[in-house]
C-alpha positions as CSV (number, residue, x, y, z in Angstrom):
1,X,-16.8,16.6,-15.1
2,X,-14.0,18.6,-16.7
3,X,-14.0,21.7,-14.6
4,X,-13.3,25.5,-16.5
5,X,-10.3,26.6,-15.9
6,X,-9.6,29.2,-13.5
7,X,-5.7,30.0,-13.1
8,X,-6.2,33.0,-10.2
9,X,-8.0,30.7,-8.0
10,X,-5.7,27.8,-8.5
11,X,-3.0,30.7,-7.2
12,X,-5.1,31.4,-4.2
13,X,-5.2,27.9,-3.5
14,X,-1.8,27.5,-3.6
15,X,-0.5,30.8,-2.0
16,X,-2.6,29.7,1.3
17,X,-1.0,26.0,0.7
18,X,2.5,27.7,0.9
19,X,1.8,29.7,3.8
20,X,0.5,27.5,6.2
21,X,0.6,23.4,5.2
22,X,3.0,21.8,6.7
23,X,3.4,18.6,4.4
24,X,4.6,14.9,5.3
25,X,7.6,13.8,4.1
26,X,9.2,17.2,2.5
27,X,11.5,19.8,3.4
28,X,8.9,22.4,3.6
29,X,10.7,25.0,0.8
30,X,11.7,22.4,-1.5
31,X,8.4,21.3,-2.6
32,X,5.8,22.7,-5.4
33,X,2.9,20.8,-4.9
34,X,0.1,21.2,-7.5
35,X,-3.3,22.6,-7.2
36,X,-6.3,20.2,-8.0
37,X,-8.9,21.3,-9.0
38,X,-11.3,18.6,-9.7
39,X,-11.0,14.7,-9.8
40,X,-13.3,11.5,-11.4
41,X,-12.8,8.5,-12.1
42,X,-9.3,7.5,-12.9
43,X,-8.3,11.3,-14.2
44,X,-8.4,14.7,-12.0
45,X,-7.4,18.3,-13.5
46,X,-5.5,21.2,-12.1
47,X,-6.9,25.1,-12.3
48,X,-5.4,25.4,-15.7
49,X,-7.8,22.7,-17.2
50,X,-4.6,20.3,-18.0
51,X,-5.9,16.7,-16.9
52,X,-3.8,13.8,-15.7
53,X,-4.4,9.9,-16.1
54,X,-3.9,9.2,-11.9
55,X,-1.5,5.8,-12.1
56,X,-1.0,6.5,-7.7
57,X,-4.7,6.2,-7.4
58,X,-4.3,8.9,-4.7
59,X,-1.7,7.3,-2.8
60,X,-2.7,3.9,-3.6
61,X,-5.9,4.0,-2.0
62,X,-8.5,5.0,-4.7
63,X,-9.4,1.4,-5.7
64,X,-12.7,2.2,-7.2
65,X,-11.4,5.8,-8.7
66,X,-12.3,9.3,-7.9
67,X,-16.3,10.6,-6.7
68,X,-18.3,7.1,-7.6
69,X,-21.7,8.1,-7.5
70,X,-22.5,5.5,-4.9
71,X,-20.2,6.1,-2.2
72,X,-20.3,10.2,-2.3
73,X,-24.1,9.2,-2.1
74,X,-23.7,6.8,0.8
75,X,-21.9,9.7,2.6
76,X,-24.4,12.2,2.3
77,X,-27.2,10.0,3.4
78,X,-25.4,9.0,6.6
79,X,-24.4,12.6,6.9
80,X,-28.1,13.3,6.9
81,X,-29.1,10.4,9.0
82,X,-26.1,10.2,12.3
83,X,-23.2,12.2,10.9
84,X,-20.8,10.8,14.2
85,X,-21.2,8.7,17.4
86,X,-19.2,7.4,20.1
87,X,-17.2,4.3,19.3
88,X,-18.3,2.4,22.6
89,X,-22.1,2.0,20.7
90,X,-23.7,-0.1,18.3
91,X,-24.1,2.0,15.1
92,X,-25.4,0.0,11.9
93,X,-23.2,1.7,9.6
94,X,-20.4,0.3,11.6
95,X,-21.9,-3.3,12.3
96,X,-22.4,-3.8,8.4
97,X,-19.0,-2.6,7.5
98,X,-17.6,-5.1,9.7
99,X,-19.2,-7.8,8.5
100,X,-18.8,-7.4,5.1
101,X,-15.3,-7.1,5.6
102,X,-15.1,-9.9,7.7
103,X,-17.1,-12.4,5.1
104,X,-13.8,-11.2,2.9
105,X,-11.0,-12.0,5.1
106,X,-9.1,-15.0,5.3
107,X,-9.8,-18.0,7.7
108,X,-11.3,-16.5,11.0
109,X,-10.4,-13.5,11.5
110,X,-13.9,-12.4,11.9
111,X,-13.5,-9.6,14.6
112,X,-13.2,-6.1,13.3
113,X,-10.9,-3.4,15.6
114,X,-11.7,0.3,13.2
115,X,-9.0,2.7,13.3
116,X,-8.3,5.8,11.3
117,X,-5.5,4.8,9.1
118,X,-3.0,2.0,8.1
119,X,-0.5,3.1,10.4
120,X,-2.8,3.6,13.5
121,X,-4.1,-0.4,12.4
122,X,-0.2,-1.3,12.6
123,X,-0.2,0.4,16.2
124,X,-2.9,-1.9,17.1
125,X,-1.8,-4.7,16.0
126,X,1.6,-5.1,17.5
127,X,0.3,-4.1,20.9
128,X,-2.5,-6.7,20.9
129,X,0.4,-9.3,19.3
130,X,2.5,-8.6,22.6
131,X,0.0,-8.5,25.1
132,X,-1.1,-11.9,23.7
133,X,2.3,-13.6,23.4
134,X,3.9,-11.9,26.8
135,X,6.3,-11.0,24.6
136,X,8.5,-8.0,23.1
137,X,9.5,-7.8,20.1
138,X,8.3,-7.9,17.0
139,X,10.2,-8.9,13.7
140,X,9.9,-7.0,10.3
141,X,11.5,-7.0,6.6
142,X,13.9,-4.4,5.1
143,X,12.4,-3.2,2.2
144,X,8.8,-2.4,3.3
145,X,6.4,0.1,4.9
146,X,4.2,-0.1,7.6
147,X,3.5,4.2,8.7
148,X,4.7,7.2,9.8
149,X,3.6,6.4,13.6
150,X,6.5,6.0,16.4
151,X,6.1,2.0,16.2
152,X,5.0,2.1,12.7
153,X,7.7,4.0,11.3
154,X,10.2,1.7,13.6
155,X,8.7,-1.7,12.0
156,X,9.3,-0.2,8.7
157,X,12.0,-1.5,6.8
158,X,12.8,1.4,4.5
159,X,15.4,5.9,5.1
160,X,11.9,6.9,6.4
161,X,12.6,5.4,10.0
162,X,16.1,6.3,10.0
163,X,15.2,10.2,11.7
164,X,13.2,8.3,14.3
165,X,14.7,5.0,14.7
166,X,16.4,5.3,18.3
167,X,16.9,1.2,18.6
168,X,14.5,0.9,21.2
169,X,11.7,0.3,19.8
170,X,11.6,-3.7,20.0
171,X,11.9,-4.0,15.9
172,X,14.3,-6.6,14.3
173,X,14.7,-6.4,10.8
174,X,15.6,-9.3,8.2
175,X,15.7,-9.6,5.3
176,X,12.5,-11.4,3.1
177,X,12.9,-12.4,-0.4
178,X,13.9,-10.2,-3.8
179,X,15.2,-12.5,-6.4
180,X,16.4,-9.4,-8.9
181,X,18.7,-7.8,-5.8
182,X,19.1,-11.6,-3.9
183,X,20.7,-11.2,-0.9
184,X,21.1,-15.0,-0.6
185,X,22.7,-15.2,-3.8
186,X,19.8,-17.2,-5.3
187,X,19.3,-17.9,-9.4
188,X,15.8,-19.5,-8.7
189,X,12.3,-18.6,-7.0
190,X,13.0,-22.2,-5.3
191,X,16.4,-21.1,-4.3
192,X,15.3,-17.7,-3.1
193,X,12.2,-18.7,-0.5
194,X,14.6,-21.5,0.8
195,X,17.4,-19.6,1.7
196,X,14.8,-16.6,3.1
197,X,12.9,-19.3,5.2
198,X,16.4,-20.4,6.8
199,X,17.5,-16.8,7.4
200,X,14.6,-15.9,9.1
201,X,14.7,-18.8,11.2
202,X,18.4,-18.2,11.8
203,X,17.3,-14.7,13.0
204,X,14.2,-15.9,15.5
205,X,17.0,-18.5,16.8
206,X,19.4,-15.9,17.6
207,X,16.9,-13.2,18.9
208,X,15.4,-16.3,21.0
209,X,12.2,-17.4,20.0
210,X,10.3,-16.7,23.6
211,X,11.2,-12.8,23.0
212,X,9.2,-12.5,19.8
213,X,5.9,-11.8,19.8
214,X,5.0,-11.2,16.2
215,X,6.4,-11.1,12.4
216,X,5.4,-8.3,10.3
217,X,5.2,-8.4,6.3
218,X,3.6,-6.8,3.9
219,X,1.9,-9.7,1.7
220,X,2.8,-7.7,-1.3
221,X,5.2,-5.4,-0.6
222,X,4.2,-2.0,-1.9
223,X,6.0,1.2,-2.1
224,X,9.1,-0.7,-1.0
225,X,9.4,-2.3,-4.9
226,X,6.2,-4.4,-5.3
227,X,8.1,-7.6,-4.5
228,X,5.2,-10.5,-5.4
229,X,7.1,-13.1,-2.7
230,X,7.8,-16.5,-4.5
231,X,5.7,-19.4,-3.8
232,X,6.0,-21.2,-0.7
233,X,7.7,-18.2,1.5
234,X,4.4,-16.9,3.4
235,X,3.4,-20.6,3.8
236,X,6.6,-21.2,5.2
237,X,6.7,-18.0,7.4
238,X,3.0,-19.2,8.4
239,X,4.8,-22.8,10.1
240,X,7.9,-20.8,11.5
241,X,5.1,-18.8,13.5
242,X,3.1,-21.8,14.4
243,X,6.3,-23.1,15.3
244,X,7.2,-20.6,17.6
245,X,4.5,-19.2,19.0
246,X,4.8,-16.0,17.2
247,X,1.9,-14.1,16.1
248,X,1.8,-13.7,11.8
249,X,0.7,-10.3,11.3
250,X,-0.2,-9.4,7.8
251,X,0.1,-5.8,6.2
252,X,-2.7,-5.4,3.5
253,X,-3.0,-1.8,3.7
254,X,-1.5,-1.5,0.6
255,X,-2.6,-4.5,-0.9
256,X,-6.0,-5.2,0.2
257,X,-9.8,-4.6,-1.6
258,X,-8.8,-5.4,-5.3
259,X,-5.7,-4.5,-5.5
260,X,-4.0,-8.0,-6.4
261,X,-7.0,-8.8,-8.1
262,X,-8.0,-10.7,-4.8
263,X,-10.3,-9.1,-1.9
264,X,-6.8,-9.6,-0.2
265,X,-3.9,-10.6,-1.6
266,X,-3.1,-13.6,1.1
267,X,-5.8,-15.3,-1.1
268,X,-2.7,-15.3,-3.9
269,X,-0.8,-18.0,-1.4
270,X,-3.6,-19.7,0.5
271,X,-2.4,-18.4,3.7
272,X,-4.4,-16.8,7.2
273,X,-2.6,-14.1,9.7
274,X,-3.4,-14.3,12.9
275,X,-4.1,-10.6,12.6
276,X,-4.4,-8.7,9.2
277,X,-4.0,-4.7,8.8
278,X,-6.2,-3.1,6.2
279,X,-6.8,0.9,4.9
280,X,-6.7,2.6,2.0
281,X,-8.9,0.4,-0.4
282,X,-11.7,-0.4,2.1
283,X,-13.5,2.5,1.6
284,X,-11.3,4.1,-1.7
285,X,-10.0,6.8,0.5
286,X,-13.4,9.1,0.9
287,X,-13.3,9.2,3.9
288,X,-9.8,7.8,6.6
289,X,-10.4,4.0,7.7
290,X,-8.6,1.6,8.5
291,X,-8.5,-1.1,11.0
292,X,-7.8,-5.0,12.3
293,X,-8.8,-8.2,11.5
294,X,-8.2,-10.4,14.2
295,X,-8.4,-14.1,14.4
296,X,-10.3,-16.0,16.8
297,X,-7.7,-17.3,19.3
298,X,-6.3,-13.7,19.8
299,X,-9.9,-12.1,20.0
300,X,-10.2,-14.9,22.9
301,X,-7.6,-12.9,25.2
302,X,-9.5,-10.3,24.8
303,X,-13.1,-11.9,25.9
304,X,-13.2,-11.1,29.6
305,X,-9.7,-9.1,29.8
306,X,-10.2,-5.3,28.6
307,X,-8.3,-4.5,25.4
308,X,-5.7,-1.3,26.6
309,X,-6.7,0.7,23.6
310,X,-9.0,2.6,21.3
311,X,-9.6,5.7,19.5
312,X,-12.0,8.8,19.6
313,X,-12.9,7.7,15.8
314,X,-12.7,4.3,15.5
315,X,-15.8,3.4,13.2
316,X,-16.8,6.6,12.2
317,X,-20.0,5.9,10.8
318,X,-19.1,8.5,7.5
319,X,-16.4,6.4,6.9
320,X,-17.9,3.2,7.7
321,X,-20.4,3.6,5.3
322,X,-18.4,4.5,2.6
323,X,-16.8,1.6,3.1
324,X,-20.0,-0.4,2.9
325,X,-21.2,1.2,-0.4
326,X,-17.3,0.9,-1.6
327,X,-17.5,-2.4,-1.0
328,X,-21.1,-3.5,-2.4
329,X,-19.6,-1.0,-5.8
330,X,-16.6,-3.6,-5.9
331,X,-18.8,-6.9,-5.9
332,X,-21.8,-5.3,-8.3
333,X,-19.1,-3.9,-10.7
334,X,-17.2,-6.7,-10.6
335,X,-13.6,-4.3,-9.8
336,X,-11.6,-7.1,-8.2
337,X,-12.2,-9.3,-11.5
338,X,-11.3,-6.3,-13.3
339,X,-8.0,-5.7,-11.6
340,X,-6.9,-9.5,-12.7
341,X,-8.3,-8.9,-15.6
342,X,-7.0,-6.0,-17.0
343,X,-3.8,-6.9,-15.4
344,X,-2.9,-10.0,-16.7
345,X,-4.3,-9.1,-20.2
346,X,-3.1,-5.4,-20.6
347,X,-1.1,-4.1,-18.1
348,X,1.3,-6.9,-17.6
349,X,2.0,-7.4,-21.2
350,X,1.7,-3.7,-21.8
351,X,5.1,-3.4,-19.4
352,X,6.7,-6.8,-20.7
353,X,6.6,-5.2,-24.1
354,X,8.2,-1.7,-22.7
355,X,10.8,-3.4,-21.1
356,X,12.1,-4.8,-24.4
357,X,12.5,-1.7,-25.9
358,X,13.8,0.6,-23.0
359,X,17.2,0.0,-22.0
360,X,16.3,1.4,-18.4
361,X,14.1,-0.8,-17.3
362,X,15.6,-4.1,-15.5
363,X,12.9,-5.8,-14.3
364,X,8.7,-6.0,-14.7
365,X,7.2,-7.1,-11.6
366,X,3.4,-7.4,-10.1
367,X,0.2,-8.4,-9.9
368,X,-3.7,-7.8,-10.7
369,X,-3.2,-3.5,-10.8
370,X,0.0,-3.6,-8.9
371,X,3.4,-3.2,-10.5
372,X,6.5,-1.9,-10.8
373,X,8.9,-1.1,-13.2
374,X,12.6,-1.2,-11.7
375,X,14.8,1.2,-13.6
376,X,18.3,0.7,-14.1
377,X,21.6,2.4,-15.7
378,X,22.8,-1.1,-16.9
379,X,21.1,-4.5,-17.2
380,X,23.9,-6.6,-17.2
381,X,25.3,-5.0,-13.8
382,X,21.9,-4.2,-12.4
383,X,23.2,-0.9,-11.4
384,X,20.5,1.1,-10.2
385,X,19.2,4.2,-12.3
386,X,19.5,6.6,-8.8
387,X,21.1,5.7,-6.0
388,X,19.7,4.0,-2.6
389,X,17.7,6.7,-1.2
390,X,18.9,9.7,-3.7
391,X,18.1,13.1,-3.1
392,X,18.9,16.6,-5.3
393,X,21.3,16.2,-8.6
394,X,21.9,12.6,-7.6
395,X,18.3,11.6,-8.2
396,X,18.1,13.7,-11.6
397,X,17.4,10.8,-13.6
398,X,14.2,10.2,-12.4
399,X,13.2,13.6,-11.7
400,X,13.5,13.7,-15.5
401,X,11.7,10.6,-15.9
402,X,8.6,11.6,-13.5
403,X,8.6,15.1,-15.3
404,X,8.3,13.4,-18.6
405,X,5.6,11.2,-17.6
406,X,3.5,14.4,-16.5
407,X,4.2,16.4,-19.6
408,X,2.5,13.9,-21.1
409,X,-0.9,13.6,-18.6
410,X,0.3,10.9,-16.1
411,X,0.7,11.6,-13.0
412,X,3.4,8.7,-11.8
413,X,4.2,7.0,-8.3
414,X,8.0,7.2,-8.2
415,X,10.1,5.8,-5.1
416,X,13.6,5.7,-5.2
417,X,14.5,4.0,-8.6
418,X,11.2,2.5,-9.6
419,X,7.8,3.5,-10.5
420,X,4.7,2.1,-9.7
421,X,1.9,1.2,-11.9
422,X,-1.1,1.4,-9.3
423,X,-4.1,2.7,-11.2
424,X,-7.3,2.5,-9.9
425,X,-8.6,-1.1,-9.8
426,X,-11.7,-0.3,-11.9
427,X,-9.6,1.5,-15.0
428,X,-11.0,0.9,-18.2
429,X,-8.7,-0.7,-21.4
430,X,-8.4,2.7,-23.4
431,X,-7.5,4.0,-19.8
432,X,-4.9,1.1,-19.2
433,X,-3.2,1.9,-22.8
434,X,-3.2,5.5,-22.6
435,X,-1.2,5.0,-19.2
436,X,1.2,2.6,-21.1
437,X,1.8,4.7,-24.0
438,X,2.8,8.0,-21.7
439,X,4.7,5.7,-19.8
440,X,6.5,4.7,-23.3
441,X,7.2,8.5,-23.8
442,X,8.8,9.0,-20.4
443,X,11.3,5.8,-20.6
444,X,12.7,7.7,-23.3
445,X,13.9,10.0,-21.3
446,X,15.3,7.2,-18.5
447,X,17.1,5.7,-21.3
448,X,18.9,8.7,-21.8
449,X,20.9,7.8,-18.3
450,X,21.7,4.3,-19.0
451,X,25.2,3.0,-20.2
């Protein structure tokens, strides 16, 4: 519902914002962050009454959009019924969302391990990775994310671990396959996944394979670039773990509940983790979940040995059953259908089309409602609109760019020199277009800064 607008209130709200949130990932007196007012659906609306067509879905976690019906009604009912419990208990909220999760994820990772977040679920799953294997470290791509946490932030792959990365933390990066920027100096898919299969394996053979306990990827790489890997390169990461006894671990916090236009986007390459992070989507972000899937054999090491781990939270029954009712929305409404759907059909085309007429884009990439527009000051070169990790008047271009896109209603995802095209999974067609066509608008402006 559009709310009235009420500009002193949306002051207040952002005066006591200013004076005592600390926020993540800013310098604190740099930042002007907006007052919301209201959200539904794929839109929300600030305290002046402007409204804004949500292409982040939050922070790519509102799968199934803002306030459905069923989930805020799912919350207030187990509010009503057993608002929080210990984790050490049975609690049917948190039984049911583990099963339906688990008749979703790949192969057999049937056991369930709730945490609060993504990043906490990372945490988790490289500590049960090395007490399984004996071993210590763990293995992760440039390029990707995997949390703000101290092991989380160290696997990741991307400036945010550079403040915290001391080089103890057991993390060896490589890097995994990006055909438009090829490190291997690849001109096909083919070419690519081969020569990032042998310099991985290069990698585990000169770390030694009996130190490594697991390999972390992102399936789909997300706020890194939205890197779809070519076929054949999990498959093949899948045998290099086999073949070394290294534990697969799979990052579908990002990627997971819809958002490839699979339940989880290892159902794109017919491959199973031996563990499998999830978040965001699970429950669309009402209320914070996330949490492991873990595969029988590692469960096993776990059957009469105590796991050396937990959390006050884990399977908060508010959250757990918002993610059952988000969930049970996603199969009734058919929202993972919709996310291939729509994507294949409008959104991909949609961007194809852009990318013929903007000078600044370089390449289209993506999948289901996952994609990513990678903006450039020359195609032939490749150049990069901003620099690698550019801050202040070096990043101007797409300051411009993101300010353009909001002038016109659409609130953009914007990392580094690309944006994101993440709306919720459950957009509608008119919704898709309008997004395209502000997006049209704004490229004008990144055209401005190409050569």
């Amino acid at each position: 519902m559009t709310p009235q607008p009420n500009p002193q209130v949306g002051a207040a709200v952002k005066a006591a914002d200013r004076a005592h949130v600390f926020h993540s990932w800013s310098a604190q007196e740099l930042i002007d962050p907006l007052a919301v007012a209201s959200a539904e659906g794929s839109y929300f609306w600030d305290y002046d009454g402007r409204r804004y067509l949500d292409f982040t879905s939050g922070l790519v976690f509102t799968n199934i959009g803002y306030q459905h019906p069923k989930v805020v009604a799912a919350i207030q009912e187990q509010a009503a019924t057993l608002t929080t419990f210990a984790p050490a208990f049975a609690v049917e909220a948190r039984s049911e969302a583990a099963r339906l999760i688990a008749e979703r994820t790949p192969g057999d990772l049937d056991k369930i391990f709730f945490t609060n977040g993504g990043a906490d679920a990372i945490e988790h799953a490289v500590r049960m990775a090395r007490l399984h294997t004996g071993r210590p470290k763990v293995l992760s791509a440039y390029r990707s994310y995997h949390g703000g946490t101290q092991q989380a932030v160290n696997i990741t792959g991307d400036p945010r671990r550079w403040a915290s990365d001391s080089a103890s933390a057991g993390v060896v990066h490589f890097w995994a396959p990006y055909l438009y920027r090829s490190r291997f100096y690849a001109e096909t898919e083919q070419q690519e996944c081969e020569r990032a299969l042998e310099h991985l394996e290069t990698t585990i053979a000169f770390e030694g394979p009996g130190t490594i306990a697991a390999i972390v990827l992102e399936t789909v790489p997300g706020t890194a670039g939205i890197m779809v890997p070519p076929p054949g390169y999990l498959a093949g990461v899948r045998e290099l773990c086999d073949k070394y006894g290294i534990v697969f671990v799979l990052d579908e916090v990002m990627a997971g509940f819809g958002r490839t236009g699979e339940w989880f986007a290892a159902d794109l390459f017919d491959v199973t983790p031996d563990l499998m992070t999830f978040a965001k989507g699970v429950n669309s972000g009402y209320v914070p979940l996330g949490g492991v899937a873990i595969s029988g054999k590692i469960a096993e090491t776990f059957g009469k040995r105590a796991y050396p781990g937990g959390l006050t939270y884990s399977g908060h029954p508010l959250a757990c059953a918002a993610a059952v009712a988000t969930i049970n929305v996603m199969a009734e409404e058919g929202v993972v259908e919709n996310a291939a759907n729509l994507g294949a059909r409008v959104i991909e085309p949609g961007l194809r089309e852009l990318a013929e007429r903007h000078p600044s884009v370089g390449e289209v990439r993506g999948v289901g409602m996952f994609w990513a527009l990678e903006l450039v000051k020359d195609r032939e070169t490749r150049e990069p609109l901003v620099p690698y990790n550019a801050a202040g008047e070096a990043n101007a271009p797409m300051a411009a760019f993101g300010a353009a896109a909001k002038a016109n209603g659409l609130w953009p995802f914007i990392n580094m020199n690309r944006t994101h095209v993440v709306p919720p999974c459950n957009v509608t067609e008119a919704e898709a277009k309008e997004g395209l066509a502000a997006l049209d608008t704004a490229l004008s402006v990144a055209d401005e800064y190409t050569a």
